[in-house]
C-alpha positions as CSV (number, residue, x, y, z in Angstrom):
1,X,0.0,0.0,0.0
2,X,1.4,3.0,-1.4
3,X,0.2,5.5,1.4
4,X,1.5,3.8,4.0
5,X,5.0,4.1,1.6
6,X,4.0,7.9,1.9
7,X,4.1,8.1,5.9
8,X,7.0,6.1,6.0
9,X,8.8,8.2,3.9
10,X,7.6,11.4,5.4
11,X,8.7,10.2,8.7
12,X,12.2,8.8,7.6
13,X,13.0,12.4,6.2
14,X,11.7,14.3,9.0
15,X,14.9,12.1,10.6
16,X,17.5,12.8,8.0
17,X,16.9,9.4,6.7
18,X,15.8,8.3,3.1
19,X,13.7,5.5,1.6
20,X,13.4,3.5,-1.7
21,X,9.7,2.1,-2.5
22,X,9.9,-1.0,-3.6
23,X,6.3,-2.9,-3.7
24,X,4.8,-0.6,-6.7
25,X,3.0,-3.2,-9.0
26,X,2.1,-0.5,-12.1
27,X,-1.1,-1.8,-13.6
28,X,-3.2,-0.2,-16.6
29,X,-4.8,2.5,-14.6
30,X,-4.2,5.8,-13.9
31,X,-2.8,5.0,-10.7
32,X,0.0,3.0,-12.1
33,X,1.1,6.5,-14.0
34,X,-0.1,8.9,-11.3
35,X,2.2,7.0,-8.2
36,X,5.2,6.7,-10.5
37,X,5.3,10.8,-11.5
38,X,3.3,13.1,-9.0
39,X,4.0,10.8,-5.9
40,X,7.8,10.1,-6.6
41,X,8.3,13.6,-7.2
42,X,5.9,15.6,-4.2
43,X,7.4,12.8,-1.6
44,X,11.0,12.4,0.1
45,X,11.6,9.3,-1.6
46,X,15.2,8.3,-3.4
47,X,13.3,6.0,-5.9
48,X,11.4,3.4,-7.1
49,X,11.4,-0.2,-7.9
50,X,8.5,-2.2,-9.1
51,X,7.5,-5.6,-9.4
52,X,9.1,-8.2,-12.1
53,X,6.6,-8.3,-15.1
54,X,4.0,-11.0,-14.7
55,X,5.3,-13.0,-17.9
56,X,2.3,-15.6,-17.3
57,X,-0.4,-12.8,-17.0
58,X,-3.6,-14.2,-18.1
59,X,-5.3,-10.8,-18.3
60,X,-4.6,-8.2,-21.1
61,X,-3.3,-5.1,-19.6
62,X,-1.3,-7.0,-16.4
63,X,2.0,-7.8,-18.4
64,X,4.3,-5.2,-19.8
65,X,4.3,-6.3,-23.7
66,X,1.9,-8.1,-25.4
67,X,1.3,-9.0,-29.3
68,X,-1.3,-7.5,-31.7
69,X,-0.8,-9.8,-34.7
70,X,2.7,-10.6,-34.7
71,X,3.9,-7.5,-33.6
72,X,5.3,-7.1,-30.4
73,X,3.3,-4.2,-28.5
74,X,3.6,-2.1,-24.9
75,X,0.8,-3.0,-22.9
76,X,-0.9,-0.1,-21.0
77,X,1.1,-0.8,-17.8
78,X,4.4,0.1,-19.2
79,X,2.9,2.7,-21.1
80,X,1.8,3.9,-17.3
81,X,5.2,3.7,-16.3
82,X,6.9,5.6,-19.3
83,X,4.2,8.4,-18.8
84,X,4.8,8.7,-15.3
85,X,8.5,8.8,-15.9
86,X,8.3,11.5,-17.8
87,X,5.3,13.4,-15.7
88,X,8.4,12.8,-13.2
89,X,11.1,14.1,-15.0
90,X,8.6,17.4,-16.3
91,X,8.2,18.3,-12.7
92,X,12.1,17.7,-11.6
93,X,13.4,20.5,-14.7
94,X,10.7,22.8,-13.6
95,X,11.9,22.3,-9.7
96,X,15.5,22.8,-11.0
97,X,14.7,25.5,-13.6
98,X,12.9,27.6,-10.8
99,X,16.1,27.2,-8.2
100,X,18.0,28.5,-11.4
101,X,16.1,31.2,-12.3
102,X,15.6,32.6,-8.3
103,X,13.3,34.1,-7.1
104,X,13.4,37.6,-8.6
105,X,12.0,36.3,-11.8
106,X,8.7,37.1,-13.0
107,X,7.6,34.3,-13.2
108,X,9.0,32.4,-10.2
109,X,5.9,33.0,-8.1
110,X,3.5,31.7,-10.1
111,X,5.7,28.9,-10.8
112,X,6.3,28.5,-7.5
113,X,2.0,28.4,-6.5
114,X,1.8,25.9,-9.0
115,X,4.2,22.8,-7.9
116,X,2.5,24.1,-4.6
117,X,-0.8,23.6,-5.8
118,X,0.0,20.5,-6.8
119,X,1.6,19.0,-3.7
120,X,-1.7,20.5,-1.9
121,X,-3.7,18.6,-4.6
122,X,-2.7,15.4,-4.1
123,X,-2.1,13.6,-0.8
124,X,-2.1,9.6,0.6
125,X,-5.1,8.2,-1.2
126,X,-3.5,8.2,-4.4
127,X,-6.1,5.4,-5.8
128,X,-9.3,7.4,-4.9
129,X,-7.2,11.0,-6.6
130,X,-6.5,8.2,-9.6
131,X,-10.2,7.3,-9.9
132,X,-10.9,10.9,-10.2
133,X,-8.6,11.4,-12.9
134,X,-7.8,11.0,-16.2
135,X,-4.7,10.6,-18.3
136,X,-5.5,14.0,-19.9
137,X,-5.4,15.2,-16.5
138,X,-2.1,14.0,-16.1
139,X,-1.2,15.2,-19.8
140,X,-2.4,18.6,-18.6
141,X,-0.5,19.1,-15.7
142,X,3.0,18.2,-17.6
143,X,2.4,20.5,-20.1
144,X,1.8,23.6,-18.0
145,X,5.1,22.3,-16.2
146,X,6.3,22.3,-19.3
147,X,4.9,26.2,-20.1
148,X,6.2,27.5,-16.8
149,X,10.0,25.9,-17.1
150,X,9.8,27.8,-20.2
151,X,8.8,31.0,-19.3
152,X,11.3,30.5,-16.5
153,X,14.1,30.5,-19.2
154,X,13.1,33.6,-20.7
155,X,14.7,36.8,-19.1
């Protein structure tokens, strides 16, 4: 259970200590995306490991490739995990980009209110958040992290 990761995590860092989650099992929901880019990012955490694929997966979507025809495919699970990924790594160069560009930048504070928002926005139940959501959701918030990181490179 992922929020009980979260308190863990909060508690270890609150004590100088870090933590690696290690139980994630991505799936094809939006959970699987939305725990591997918003969480990693708004938490203390050093990283995250998840389950072997499930190479005897009986159920579409549960396995990480799969074949349409002959062709080898992704299966929405890693496709979760890429996407979160990069929701990760969207949120990271705006973090960085905002330390770069200080905070006498016009757009800092707005930048700022956002990750804010965001880290307001979503707290322990990230299933229930992920039922509420969408991947467009999830598409949305990366691109206006995308939109402040560059208007924090402008002058």
């Amino acid at each position: 259970n992922v929020m009980y990761f979260v308190e863990t995590t909060r508690r270890l860092a609150q004590q100088n200590r870090r933590s690696f989650w290690y139980a994630g099992y991505p799936n094809q929901h939006v959970a699987g995306r939305l725990v591997r880019g918003l969480y990693v990012w708004k938490e203390p955490v050093s990283g995250m490991m998840d389950w072997g694929a499930d190479t005897a997966a009986r159920k579409p979507g549960y396995d990480f490739h799969g074949f349409l025809g002959k062709q080898l495919v992704r299966t929405q699970r890693l496709e979760n995990m890429r996407q979160g990924t990069l929701d990760l790594f969207y949120l990271h160069t705006l973090e960085k980009q905002l330390e770069k560009a200080g905070a006498n930048h016009p757009a800092a504070n707005e930048a700022e209110r956002f990750l804010a928002s965001l880290k307001t926005r979503f707290q322990l139940d990230y299933t229930g958040e992920a039922r509420l959501m969408t991947h467009s959701d999830l598409d949305m918030i990366r691109r206006q992290a995308a939109e402040w990181t560059a208007r924090l490179l402008q002058p």
